[in-house]
C-alpha positions as MATLAB code, in Angstrom:
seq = 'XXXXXXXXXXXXXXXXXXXXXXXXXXXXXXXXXXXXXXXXXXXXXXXXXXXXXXXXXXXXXXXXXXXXXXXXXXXXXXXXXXXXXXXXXXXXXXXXXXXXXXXXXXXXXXXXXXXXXXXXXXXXXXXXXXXXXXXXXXXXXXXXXXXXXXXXXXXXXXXXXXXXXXXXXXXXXXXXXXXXXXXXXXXXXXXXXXXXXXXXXXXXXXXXXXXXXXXXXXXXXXXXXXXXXXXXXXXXXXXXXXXXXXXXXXXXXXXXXXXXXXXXXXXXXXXXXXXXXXXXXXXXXXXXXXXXXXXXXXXXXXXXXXXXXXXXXXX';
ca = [
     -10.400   35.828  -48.557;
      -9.378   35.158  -45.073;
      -7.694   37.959  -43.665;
      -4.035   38.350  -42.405;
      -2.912   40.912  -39.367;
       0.715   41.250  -38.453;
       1.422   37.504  -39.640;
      -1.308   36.091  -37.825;
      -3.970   33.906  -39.568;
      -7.606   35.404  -39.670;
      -8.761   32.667  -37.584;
      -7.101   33.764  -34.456;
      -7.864   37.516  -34.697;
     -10.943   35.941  -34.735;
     -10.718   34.410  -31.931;
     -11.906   31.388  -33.696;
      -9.808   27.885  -31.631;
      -7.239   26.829  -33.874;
      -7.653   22.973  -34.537;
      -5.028   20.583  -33.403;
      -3.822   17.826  -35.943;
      -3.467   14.458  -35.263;
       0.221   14.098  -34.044;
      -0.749   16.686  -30.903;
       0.682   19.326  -32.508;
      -1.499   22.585  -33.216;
      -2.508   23.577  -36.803;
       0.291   25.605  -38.615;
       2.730   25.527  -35.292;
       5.706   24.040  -34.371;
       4.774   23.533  -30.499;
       5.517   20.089  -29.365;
       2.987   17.672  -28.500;
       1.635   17.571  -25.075;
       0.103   14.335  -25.565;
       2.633   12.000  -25.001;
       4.376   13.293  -22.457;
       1.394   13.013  -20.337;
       1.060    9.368  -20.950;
       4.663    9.072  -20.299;
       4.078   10.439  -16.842;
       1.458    8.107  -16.290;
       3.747    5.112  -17.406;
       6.211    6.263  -14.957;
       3.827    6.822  -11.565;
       2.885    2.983  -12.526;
       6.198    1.103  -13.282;
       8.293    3.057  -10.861;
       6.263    1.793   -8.057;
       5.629   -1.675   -9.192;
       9.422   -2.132   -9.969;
      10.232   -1.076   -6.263;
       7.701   -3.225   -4.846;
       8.881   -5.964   -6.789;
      12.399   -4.902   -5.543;
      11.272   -5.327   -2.198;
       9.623   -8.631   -2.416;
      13.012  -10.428   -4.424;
      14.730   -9.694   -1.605;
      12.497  -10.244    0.931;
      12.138  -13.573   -0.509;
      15.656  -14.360   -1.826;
      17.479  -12.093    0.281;
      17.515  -14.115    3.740;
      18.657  -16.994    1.451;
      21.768  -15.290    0.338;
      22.595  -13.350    3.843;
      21.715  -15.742    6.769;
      20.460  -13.923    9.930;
      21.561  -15.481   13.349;
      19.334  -13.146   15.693;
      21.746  -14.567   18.603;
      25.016  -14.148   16.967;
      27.100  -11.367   18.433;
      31.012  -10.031   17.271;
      32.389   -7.604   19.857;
      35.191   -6.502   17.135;
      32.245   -5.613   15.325;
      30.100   -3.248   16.907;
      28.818   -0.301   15.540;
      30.497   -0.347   12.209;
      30.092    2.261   10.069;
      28.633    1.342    6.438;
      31.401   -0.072    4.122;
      33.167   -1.307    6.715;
      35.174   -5.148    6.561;
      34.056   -7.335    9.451;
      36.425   -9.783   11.507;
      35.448  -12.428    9.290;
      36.323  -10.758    5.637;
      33.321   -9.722    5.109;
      32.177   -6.358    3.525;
      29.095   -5.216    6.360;
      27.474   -2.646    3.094;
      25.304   -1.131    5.883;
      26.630   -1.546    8.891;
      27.074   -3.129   11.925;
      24.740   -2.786   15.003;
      25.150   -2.601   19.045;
      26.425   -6.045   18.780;
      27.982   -6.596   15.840;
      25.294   -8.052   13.439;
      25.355   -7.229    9.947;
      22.064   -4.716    8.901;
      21.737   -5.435    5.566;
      20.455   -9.217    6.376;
      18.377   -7.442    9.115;
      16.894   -5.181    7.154;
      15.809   -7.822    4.301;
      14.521  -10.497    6.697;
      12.269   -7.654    7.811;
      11.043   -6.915    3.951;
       9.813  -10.239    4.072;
       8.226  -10.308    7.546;
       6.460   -7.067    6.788;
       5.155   -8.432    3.453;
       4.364  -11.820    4.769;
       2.467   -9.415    7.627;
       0.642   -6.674    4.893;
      -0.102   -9.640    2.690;
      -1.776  -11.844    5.619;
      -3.768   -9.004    7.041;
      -5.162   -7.403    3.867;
      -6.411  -11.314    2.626;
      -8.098  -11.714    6.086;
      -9.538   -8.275    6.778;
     -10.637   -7.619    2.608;
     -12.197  -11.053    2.767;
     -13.735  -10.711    6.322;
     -14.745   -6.939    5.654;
     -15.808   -7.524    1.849;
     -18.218  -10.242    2.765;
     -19.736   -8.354    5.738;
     -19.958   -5.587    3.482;
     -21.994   -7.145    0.755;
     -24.119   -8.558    3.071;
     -25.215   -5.922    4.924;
     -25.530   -4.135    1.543;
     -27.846   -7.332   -0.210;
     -29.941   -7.558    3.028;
     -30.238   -4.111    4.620;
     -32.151   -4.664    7.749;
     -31.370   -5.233   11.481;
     -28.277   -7.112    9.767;
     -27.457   -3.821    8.048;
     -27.385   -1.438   11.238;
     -26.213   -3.843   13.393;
     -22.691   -4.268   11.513;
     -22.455   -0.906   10.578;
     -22.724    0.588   13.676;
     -20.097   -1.853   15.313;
     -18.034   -0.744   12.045;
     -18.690    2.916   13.643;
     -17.766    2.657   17.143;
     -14.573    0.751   15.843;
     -13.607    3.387   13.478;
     -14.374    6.131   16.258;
     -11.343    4.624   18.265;
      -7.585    5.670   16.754;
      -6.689    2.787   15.147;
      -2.768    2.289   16.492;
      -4.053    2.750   20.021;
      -7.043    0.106   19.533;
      -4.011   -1.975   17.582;
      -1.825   -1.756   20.739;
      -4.471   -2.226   23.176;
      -5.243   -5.887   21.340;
      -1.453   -6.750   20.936;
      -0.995   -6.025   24.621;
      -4.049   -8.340   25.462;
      -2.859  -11.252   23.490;
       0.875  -10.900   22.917;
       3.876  -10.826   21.039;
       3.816  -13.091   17.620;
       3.424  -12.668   13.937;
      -0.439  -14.428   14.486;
      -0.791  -11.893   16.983;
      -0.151   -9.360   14.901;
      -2.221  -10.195   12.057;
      -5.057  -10.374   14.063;
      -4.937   -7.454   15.416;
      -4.170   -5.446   12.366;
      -7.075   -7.362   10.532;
      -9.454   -6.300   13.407;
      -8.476   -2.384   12.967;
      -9.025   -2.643    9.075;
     -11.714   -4.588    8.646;
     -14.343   -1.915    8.837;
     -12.896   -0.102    5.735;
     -13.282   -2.913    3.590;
     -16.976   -3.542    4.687;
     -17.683    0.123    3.871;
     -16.350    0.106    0.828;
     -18.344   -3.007   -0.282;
     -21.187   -1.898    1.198;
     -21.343    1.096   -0.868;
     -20.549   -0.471   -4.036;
     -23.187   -3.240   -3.377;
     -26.071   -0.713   -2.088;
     -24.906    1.123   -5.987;
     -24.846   -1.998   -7.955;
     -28.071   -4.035   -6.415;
     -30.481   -1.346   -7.958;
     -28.818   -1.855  -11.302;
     -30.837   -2.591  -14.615;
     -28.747   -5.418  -15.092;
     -29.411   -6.866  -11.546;
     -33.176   -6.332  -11.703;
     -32.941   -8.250  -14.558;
     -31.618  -10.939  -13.621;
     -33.723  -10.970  -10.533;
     -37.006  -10.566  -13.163;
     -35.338  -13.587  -14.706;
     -35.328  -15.885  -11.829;
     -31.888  -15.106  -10.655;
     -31.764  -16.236   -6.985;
     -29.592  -13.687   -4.403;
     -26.502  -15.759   -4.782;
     -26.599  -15.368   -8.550;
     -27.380  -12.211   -8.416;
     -23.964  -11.254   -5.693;
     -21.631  -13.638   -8.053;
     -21.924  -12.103  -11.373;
     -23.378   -8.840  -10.725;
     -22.187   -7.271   -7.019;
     -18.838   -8.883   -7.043;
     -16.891   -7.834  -10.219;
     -18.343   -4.532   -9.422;
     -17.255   -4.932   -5.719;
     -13.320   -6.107   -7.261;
     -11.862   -3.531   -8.228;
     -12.049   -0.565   -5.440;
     -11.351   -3.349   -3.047;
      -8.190   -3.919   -4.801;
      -7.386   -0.309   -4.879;
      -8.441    0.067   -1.414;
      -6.201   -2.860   -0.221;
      -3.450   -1.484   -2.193;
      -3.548    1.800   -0.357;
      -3.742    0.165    2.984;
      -1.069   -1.485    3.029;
       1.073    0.971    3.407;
      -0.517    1.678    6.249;
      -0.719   -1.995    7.790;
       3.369   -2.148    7.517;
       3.537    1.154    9.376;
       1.141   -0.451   11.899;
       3.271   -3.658   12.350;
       6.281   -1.125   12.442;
       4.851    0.629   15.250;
       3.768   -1.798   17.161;
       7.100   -3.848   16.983;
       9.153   -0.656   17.755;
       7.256   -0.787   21.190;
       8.269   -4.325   21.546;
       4.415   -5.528   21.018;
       4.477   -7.109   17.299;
       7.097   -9.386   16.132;
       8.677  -11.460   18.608;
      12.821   -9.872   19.770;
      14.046  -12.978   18.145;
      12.412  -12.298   14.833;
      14.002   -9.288   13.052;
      12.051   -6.457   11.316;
      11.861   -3.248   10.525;
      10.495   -1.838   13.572;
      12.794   -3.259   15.894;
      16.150   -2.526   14.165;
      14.861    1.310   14.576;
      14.313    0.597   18.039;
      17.745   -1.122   18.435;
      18.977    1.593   16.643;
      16.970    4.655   19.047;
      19.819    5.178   21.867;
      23.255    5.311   19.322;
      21.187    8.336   17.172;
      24.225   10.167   17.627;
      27.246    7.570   17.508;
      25.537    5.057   14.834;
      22.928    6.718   12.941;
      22.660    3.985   10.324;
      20.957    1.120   12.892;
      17.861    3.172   13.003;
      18.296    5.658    9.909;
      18.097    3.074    6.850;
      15.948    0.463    8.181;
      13.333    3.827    8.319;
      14.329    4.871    5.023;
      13.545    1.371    3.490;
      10.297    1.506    5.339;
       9.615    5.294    4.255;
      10.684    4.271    0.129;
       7.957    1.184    0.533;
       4.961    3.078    2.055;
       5.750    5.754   -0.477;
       5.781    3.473   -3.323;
       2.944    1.671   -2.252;
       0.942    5.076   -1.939;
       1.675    5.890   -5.559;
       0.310    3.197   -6.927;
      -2.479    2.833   -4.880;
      -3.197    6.295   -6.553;
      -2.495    5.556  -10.015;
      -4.698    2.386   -9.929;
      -7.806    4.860   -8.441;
      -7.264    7.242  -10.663;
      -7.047    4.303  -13.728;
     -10.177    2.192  -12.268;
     -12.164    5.750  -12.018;
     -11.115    8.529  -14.921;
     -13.576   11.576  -12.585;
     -11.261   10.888   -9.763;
      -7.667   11.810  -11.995;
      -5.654   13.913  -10.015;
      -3.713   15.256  -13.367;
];
């Protein structure tokens, strides 16, 4: 007969683990499940993101379709109005005016869709460039090997903004210009990471068997090395681009990405820098929707590692 002390079952005086049921809930308690509010959490850290990134993109693509953006258009009655403010023309300017009148909220989603069209551009250049360098050097090994790797490693041993603004300055101001040189600054990453996962994945059972099999090297990298190259790369380019808009954002703030006549998010905060203290909202919400988007995009890059990998979960 099991024995009972001060209302508490044998078991736990014990110390014997009491057994949870299958709801969550431990044997003979009332505590609420811990289950499902874990996997709650988890829901939210991936649809959150994905519904402001998706926010992002309908109006970077619709938006300018809605709100036309003349980059030369200028309203003296109209500088420098505060948020909520009616325009000369009727119009309700929901974020403002800047030094010369233009309306920010068209500003600000013209540069969404530069800055996608930008992070979008780079990532399929660089991840295809980098991925395919990677897996070669990786297959082959060899002179091949050390020779891309190390020019991976004097790259990387440079900061990347300053190598970024050392190539915009050599070949200029334009959105091609700026892909470029944000693909040559992230390409190394890509071939790393591809490397890696090929060097892991070519001494596989499967892949020696396939090789015992007569499996040439081409078979071998198409159905073996690349869906097990796929998915970091995709977590890998979701976490970088975060960092690729902050690049073109830098690099247009100092005038050396996107063209003046071609609004985006770095140079409305740079129109914005010198009326800090008179109009705060030319340089303060342009950063905030650049801030919401890299922080977004940082989340889910997370989730998706911590999904593609269960020994990496961070909860």
């Amino acid at each position: 007969m099991t024995k009972v002390s001060d209302g508490v079952p044998g078991s736990a005086v014990l110390g014997t683990p009491v057994v949870p049921t299958g709801d969550g809930r431990p044997d003979g308690s009332d505590a609420p499940p811990v289950v499902v509010p874990r996997r709650r959490r988890r829901r939210l850290r991936l649809w959150i993101p994905l519904g402001v990134i998706g926010g992002y993109l309908v109006a970077g693509v619709i938006g300018p379709l809605i709100a036309r953006y003349d980059p030369i258009a200028t309203s003296v009655a109209d500088r420098l109005l505060p948020p909520g403010s009616r325009m000369s023309d009727g119009g309700l300017a929901l974020l403002g005016t800047d030094q010369v009148g233009r309306d920010l909220l068209p500003q600000i989603m013209q540069g969404a869709r530069i800055s996608l069209l930008v992070g979008a551009a780079t990532l399929l250049l660089a991840g295809t460039v980098g991925a395919a360098l990677g897996i070669l050097c990786g297959y082959l090994g060899g002179v091949v090997d050390a020779t891309v790797m190390r020019l991976a490693d004097i790259q990387l041993a440079f900061p990347s903004i300053l190598l970024a603004v050392f190539v915009a300055g050599v070949l200029g101001s334009s959105v091609t210009n700026v892909v470029l040189t944000l693909s040559i600054t992230t390409w190394p990453i890509f071939a790393r990471v591809a490397r890696a996962q090929t060097l892991a994945t070519r001494s596989r059972d499967f892949a020696n068997a396939a090789r015992t099999l007569g499996a040439g090297p081409w078979h071998v990298v198409r159905h073996c090395v690349l869906p097990a190259v796929a998915s970091p790369l995709l977590v890998i380019a979701t976490v970088q681009l975060g960092f690729v808009i902050v690049a073109e954002a830098s690099l247009s703030f100092l005038s050396l990405g996107i063209p003046a006549g071609t609004p985006s998010w770095g140079t409305t905060i740079a129109n914005g820098r010198d009326y800090l203290a008179s109009a705060w909202w030319i340089a303060t919400l342009p950063g905030l929707a650049l801030a919401v988007f890299v922080v977004c995009v940082g989340v889910l890059g997370d989730e998706l590692r911590d999904r593609s990998d269960p020994n990496l979960s961070t909860r």
